[in-house]
ZAMARGU-4260 file (C-alpha; in steps of 0.2 Angstrom, whole numbers, plus 5000, padded with zeros to 4 digits):
<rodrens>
0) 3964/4935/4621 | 3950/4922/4621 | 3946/4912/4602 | 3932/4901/4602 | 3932/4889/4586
5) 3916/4880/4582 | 3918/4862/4575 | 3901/4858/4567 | 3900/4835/4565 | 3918/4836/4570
10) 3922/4829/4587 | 3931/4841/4595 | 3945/4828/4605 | 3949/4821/4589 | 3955/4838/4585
15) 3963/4842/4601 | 3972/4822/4601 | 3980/4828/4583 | 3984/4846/4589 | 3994/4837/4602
20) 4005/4825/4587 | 4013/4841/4583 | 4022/4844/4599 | 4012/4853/4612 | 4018/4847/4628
25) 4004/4840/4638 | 4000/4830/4653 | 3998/4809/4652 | 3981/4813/4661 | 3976/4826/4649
30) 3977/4812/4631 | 3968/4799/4643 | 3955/4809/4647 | 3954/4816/4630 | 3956/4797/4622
35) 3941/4793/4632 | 3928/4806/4630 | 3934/4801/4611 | 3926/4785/4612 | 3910/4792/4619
40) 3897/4799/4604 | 3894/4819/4603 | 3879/4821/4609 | 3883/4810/4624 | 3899/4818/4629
45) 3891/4833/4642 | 3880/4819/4652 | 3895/4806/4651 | 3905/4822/4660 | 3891/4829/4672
50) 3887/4809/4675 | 3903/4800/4677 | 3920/4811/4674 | 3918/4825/4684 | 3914/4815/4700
55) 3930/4802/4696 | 3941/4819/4693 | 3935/4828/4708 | 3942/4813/4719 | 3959/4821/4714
60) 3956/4836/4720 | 3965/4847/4735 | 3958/4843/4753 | 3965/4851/4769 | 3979/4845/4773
65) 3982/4838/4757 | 3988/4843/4739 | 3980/4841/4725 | 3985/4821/4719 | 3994/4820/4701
70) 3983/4811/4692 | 3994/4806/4679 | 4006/4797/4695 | 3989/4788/4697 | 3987/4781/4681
75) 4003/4774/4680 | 4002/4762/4694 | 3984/4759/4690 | 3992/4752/4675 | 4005/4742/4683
80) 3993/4737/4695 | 3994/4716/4687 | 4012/4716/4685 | 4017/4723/4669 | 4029/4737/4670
85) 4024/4754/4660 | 4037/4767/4658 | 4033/4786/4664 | 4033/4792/4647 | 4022/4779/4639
90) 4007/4780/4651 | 3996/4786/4640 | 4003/4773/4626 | 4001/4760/4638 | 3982/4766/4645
95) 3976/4765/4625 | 3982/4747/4624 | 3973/4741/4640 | 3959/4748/4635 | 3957/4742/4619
100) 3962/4723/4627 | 3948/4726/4642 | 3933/4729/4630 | 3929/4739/4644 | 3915/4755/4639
105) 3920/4773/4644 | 3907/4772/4658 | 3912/4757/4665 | 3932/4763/4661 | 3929/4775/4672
110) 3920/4766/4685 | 3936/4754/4687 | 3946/4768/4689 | 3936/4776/4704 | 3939/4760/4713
115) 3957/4761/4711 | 3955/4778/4714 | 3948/4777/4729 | 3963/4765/4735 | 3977/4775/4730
120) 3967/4789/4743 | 3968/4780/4755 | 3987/4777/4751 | 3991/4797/4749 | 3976/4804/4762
125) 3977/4789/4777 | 3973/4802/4790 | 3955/4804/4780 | 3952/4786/4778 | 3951/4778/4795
130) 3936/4770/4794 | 3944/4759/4783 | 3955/4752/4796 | 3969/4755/4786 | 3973/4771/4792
135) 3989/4765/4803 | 3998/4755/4792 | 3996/4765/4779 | 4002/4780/4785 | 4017/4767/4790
140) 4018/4767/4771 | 4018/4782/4768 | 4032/4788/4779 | 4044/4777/4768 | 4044/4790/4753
145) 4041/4775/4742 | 4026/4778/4731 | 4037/4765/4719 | 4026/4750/4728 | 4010/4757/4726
150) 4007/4743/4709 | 4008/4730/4722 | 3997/4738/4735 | 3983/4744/4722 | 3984/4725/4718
155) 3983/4719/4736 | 3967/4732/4740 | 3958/4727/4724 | 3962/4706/4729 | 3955/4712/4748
160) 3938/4720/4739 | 3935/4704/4730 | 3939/4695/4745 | 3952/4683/4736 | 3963/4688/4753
165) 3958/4692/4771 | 3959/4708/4780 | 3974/4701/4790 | 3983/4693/4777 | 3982/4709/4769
170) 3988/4719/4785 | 4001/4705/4787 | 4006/4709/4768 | 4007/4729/4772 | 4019/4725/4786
175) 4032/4714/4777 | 4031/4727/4762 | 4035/4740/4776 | 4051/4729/4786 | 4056/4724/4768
180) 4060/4744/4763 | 4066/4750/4781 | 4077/4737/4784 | 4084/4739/4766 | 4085/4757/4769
185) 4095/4754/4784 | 4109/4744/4777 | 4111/4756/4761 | 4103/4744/4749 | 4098/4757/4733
190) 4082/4759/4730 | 4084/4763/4711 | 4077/4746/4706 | 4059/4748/4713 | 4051/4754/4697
195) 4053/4737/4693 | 4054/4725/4707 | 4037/4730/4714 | 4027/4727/4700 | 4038/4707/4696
200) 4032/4706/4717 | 4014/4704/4707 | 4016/4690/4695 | 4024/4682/4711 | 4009/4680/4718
205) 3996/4664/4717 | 3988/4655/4728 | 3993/4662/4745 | 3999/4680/4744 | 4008/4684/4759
210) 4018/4669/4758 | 4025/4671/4740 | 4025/4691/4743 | 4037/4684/4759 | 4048/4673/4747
215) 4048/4685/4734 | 4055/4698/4745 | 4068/4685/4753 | 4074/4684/4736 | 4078/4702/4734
220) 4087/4707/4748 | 4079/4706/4763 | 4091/4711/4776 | 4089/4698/4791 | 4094/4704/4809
225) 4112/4701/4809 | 4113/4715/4797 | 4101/4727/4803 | 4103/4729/4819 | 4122/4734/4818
230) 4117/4745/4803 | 4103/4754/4812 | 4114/4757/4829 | 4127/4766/4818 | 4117/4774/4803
235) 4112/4791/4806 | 4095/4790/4803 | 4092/4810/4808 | 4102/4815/4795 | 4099/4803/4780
240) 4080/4797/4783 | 4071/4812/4791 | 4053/4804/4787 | 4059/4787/4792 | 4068/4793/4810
245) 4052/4799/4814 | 4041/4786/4811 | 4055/4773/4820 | 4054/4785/4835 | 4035/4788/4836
250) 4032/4766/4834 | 4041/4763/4848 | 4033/4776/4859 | 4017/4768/4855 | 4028/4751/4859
255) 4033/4757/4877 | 4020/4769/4882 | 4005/4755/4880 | 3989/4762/4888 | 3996/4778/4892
260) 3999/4786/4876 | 4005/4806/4873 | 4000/4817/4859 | 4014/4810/4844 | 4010/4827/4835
265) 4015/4839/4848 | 4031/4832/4849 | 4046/4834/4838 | 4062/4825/4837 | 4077/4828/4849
270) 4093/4825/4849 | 4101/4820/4868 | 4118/4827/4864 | 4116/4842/4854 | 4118/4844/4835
275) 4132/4860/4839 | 4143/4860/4854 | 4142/4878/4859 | 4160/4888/4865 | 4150/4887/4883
280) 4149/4878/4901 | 4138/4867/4891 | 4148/4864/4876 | 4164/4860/4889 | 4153/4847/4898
285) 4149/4838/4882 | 4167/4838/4877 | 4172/4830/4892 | 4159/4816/4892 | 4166/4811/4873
290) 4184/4814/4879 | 4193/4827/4876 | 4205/4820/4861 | 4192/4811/4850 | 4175/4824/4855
295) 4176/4831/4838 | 4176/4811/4829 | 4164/4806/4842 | 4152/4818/4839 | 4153/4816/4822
300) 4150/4799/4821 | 4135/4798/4836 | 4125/4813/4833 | 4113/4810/4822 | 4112/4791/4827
305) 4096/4782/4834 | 4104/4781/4851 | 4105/4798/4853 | 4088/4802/4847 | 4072/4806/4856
310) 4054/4814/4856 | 4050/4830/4866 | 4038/4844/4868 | 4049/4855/4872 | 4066/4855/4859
315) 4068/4873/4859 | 4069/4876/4880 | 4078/4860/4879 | 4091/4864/4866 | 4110/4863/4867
320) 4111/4861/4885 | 4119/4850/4896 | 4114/4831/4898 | 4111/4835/4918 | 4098/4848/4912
325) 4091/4839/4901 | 4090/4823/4911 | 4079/4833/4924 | 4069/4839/4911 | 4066/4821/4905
330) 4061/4817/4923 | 4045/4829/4919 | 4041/4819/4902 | 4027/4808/4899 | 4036/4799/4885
335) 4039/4784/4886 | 4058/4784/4878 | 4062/4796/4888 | 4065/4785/4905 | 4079/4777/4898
340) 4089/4793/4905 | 4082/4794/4922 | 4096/4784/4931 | 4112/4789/4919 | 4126/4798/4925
345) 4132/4799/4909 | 4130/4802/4890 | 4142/4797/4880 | 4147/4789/4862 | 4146/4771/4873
350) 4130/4774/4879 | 4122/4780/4865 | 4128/4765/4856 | 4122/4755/4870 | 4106/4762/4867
355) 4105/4761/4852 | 4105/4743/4851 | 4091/4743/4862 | 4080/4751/4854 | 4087/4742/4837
360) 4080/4724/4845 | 4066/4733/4845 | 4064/4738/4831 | 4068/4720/4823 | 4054/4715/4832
365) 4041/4729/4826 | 4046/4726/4808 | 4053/4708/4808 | 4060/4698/4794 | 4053/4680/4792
370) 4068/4665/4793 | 4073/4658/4778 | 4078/4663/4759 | 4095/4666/4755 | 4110/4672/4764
375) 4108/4690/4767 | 4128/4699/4762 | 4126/4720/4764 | 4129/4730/4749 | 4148/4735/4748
380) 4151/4753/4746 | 4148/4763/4727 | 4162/4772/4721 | 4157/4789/4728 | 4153/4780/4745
385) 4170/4772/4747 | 4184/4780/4758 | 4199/4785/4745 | 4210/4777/4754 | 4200/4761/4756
390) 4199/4761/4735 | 4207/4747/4727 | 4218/4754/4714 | 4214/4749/4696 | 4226/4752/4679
395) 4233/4771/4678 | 4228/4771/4697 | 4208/4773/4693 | 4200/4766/4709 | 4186/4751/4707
400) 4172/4749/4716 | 4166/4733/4719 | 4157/4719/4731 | 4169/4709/4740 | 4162/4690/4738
405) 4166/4688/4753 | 4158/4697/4769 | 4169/4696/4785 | 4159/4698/4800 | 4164/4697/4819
410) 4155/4692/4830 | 4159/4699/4849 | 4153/4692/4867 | 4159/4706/4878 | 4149/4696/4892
415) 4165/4684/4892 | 4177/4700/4892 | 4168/4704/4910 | 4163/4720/4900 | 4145/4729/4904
420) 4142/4730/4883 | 4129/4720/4874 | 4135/4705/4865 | 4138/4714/4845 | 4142/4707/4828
425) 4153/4720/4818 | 4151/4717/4797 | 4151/4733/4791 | 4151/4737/4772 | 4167/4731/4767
430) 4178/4716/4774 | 4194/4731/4779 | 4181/4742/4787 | 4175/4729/4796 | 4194/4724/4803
435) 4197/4742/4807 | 4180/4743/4816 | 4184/4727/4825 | 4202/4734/4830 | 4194/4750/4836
440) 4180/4742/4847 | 4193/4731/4858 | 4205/4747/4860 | 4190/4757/4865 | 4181/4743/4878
445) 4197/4733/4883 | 4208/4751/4887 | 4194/4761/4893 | 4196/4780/4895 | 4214/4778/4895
450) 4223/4785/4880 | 4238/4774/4879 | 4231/4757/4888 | 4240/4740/4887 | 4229/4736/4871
455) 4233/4748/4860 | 4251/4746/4864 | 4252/4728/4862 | 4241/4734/4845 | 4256/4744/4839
460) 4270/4733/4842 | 4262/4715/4833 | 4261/4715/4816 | 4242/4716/4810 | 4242/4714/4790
465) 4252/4711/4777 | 4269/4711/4789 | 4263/4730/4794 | 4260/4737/4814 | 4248/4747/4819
470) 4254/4765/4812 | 4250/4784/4813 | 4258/4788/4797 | 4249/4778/4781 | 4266/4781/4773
475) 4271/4766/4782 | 4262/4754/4771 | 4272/4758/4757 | 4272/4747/4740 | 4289/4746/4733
480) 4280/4743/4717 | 4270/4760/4715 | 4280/4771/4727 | 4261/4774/4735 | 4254/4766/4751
485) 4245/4750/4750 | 4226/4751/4753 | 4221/4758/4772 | 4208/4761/4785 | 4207/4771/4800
490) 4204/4764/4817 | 4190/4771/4823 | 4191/4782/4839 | 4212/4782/4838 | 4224/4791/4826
495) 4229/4774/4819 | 4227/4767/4801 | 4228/4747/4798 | 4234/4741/4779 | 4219/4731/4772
500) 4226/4726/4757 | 4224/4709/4762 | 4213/4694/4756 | 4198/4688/4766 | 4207/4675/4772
505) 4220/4685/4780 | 4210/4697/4789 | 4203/4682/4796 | 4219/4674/4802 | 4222/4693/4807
510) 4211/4693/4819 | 4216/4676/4825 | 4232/4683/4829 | 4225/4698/4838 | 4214/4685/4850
515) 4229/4674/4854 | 4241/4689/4857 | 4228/4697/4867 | 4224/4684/4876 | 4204/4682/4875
520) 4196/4671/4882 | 4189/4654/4870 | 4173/4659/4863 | 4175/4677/4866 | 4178/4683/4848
525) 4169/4673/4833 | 4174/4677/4812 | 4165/4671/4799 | 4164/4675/4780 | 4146/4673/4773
530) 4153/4666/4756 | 4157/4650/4766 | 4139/4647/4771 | 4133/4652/4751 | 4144/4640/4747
535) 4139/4628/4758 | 4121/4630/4751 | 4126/4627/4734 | 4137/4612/4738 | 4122/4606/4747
</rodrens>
C-alpha cells in the first residue's frame, strides 16, 4: 500500500526529523542528510538535490568490483578527520555540532564532503584510482583490514591537496602507518584501541608530519626488529592473517622478481608442506622429513608459518604432494620465491624456520621501523591465550593473567656452535615460554635427529628450576603446599615440561647453568631482561 501525505508550508524533513524522535530506527546518513536539506528553503530543496546532493550521494554508489560504500562509515571518520574522536552512535549528534561551529552553507557542506569523499575512494576503490598515484600504497592499506586509521589518512590526503605536506612525505607517512599495523599484528599487540589512537595520532601532528606521526607511533608500540622478526618466523600468518599473508607474500615477489614481474592475480597462496598429511606415499614422505616421533607437533606448529608459504599458479595440480614433486614443479615457475627450493634436498620444520627468517629480514626492510622511542617489551599472553598450565594461580586457584615486567630474551649465535642456523633471538610472550623455547632449540640443533643425544640427557639429569630436572611427568613439580604442580611449560619438540615458577632472575641464572654445564663456547648464548635497559633510561 502506497500513502502520500501532502504538507502544504510545512517542510517536510522537519516532519520526518520528529517522526524519527519516536523511535524509528534509521541510518546516521539518513538524519544527516535529512538535517541538511532542513536548512535549505522549500522551494530550493529539488535544485539543491538535482544540483549538489545527488551527484555527492552517487559517489557511494556500487562500481564493479566494488560494493556499495556505507555512507554512514564515511561520515564518521569525516568527522574525526582533525582529531576529535566521535562515537558510532552519536554521528549524526556530532555532524549537527560541526556544522553549526563551521558556519558552513548546505552547499558548500556538501562541497567539503565530496573532497573527503573523494579520498576515502580512493582509500576503498585503489584499483580505480591509479592516476592518482596512490593506488600501490593504498591498496597496501587496504589489505590490513584497518579502516580504524582512515581519520588520519583523510587528514593526511586533505593536508597533501592543500600542499601543507609533499607527495613524498605523504607516501612516506602511508608507509610507517602501514609497518606500524603489520608489525603490531605480528607480535599479537590488540588492535581494540585504534578507535581512539588514530584519531590522538592527529593532534600529534605540527610542523613536520611524518616526523611527529613517527614519534607518535614509537610511543605506542611500535615493535622494533628484535621482536618482529622472531614473531613473524613462528606466527602462522595463513591461518590468523589471510589478507595480510597475501599481501606479505605478493611484496616480496615484487621485492625478488625486479623487472621480471608475474601476473600476482593468477596466483594463489601455497603451502610447501601441505595443510593435510594424506594416509599415502605422499603423506609417509612428509612424515619422515619431520621425524617420525614429533611429525604430528611439527606440523602443527610449521604449517601455516611464512617459511612454509608460497605463491603459485597451479595449487590444485600441486596439492598434497610430495616436496620432490613439488620442487620439480618449482623448477617450471616464474616466481621469484619460488627458487629458494631449487637446490633443497629437504623440507623440514628447520628449514622452514630457516626460511622463514629470511624472508622475515626481508620483510623488516620493506616495512621498517625508524630507531629510537621507547624500549619495545611484546604483549604477555590474555587470559584466554595463556597455556593452562603456564597460568599463575591466584586465590581459590583462579589463574591471572598478567605482563611480566620483566621480558627475558635470548640471544643465540649458532655460528659459534659450528651450526649452519642463523644467528636468532628467542623472547617469546612470556619469560617461562621463552626458557622452554630456549631449552627445546639447543636439544633440537645441538642433538640433531637423534632421539636421545648427549644434550637432552645431560638436560635430564642437572637441575633446571626451582631444584627440579627435566621431567615427562608435570607431577614432578609438586608443591607441598597445594598438593598441585608448580607452574610448567613444555619443551618444544620433546615430551619434556620445565617448572617455570621461577622469578626472572632465575631463569636467568638458569640458563647460565645450562651454558656452563654444556659447555658453550663464551659469547655463544646472550640473556637479557628488557626491564633492565627501561630502567636504565629512567635512571638516566
Amino acid at each position: 500500500m502506497a500513502i502520500t501525505i501532502t504538507a502544504d508550508r510545512e517542510n517536510p524533513f522537519e516532519i520526518f526529523e520528529s517522526l524519527n524522535a519516536t523511535g524509528l530506527a534509521l541510518e546516521e546518513a539518513d538524519l544527516i542528510r535529512n538535517f541538511l536539506f532542513m536548512q535549505v528553503p522549500l522551494e530550493e530543496q529539488a535544485s539543491f538535490h538535482n544540483s549538489h546532493w545527488e551527484t555527492f550521494e552517487g559517489l557511494f554508489e556500487a562500481r564493479e568490483p566494488y560494493e556499495q560504500l556505507p555512507a554512514t562509515v564515511f561520515y564518521r571518520s569525516y568527522l574525526m578527520r582533525n582529531g576529535s574522536y566521535c562515537r558510532d552512535k552519536a554521528t549524526y549528534v556530532e555532524f549537527k555540532r560541526q556544522h553549526s561551529t563551521g558556519g558552513l552553507s548546505p552547499v558548500e557542506q556538501v562541497g567539503e564532503l565530496r573532497r573527503f569523499a573523494k579520498f576515502e575512494l580512493w582509500l576503498r576503490r585503489p584499483a580505480l584510482y591509479a592516476n592518482t598515484g596512490l593506488s600501490g600504497i593504498a591498496t597496501e592499506i587496504q589489505s590490513l583490514d584497518t579502516t580504524t586509521v582512515h581519520p588520519l589518512l583523510l587528514n593526511l590526503l586533505d593536508r597533501e591537496e592543500r600542499r601543507v605536506i609533499g607527495r613524498e612525505e605523504l607516501l612516506g607517512c602511508f608507509r610507517d602507518i602501514a609497518s606500524f599495523v603489520i608489525r603490531r599484528a605480528i607480535c599479537g599487540e590488540s588492535t581494540r584501541g585504534y578507535g581512539r589512537l588514530f584519531p590522538d595520532a592527529i593532534r600529534a601532528l605540527h610542523v613536520n608530519a611524518r616526523q611527529d606521526l613517527q614519534h607518535f607511533l614509537l610511543e605506542n608500540r611500535w615493535p622494533d626488529d628484535a621482536s618482529f622478526l622472531p614473531a613473524l618466523v613462528e606466527f602462522p600468518l595463513y591461518k590468523r592473517a589471510r589478507n595480510k599473508c597475501r599481501l606479505l607474500l605478493e611484496k616480496l615477489e615484487r621485492h625478488f622478481g625486479g623487472n621480471e614481474q608475474v601476473n600476482l592475480d593468477q596466483l594463489s597462496i601455497e603451502h610447501v608442506m601441505p595443510q593435510t598429511l594424506g594416509d599415502d606415499k605422499q603423506g609417509d614422505s612428509w612424515r619422515a622429513a619431520l621425524g617420525q616421533g614429533e611429525w604430528r607437533t611439527l606440523h602443527e606448529r610449521w604449517v601455516h608459518t611464512f617459511g612454509n608459504l608460497t605463491l603459485t599458479g597451479y595449487n590444485a595440480e600441486l596439492s598434497n604432494g610430495s616436496f620432490v614433486e613439488k620442487r620439480e614443479a618449482f623448477a617450471e615457475s616464474r616466481v621469484a620465491l619460488n627458487r629458494h627450493f631449487l637446490d633443497l634436498e629437504d623440507w623440514n620444520a628447520n628449514t622452514i624456520k630457516e626460511r622463514g627468517f629470511m624472508l622475515a629480514r626481508v620483510a623488516a626492510q620493506l616495512w621498517p621501523r625508524p630507531p629510537g622511542g621507547p624500549v619495545y617489551i611484546p604483549p604477555g599472553p590474555t587470559a584466554a591465550e595463556q597455556p593452562e598450565s603456564e597460568a599463575p594461580s591466584g586465590e581459590e586457584g583462579v589463574r591471572v593473567a598478567h605482563r611480566g615486567r620483566g621480558q627475558l630474551s635470548v640471544k643465540v649465535r649458532w655460528s659459534l656452535l659450528e651450526k649452519a642456523e642463523p644467528d636468532e633471538v628467542i623472547c617469546k610472550r612470556t619469560s617461562a615460554l621463552t626458557l622452554a623455547e630456549f631449552l627445546g632449540r639447543l636439544i633440537r640443533v645441538l642433538d640433531g635427529p637423534v632421539s636421545d643425544g648427549p644434550v637432552l640427557k645431560r638436560l635430564t639429569r642437572m637441575r633446571v628450576s626451582k631444584g627440579f630436572p627435566l621431567s615427562e611427568n608435570p607431577r614432578d613439580f609438586l608443591n607441598p603446599a597445594r598438593r598441585q604442580p608448580y607452574s610448567h611449560a613444555l619443551v618444544p619438540g620433546t615430551a619434556l615440561y620445565v617448572c617455570t615458577n621461577t622469578s626472572n632472575s632465575d631463569k636467568v641464572s638458569d640458563i647460565h647453568r645450562v651454558v656452563s654445564v654444556l659447555e658453550l663456547p663464551d659469547g655463544s648464548v646472550e640473556v637479557s631482561l628488557a626491564l633492565n635497559s627501561i630502567l636504565e633510561q629512567l635512571l638516566a
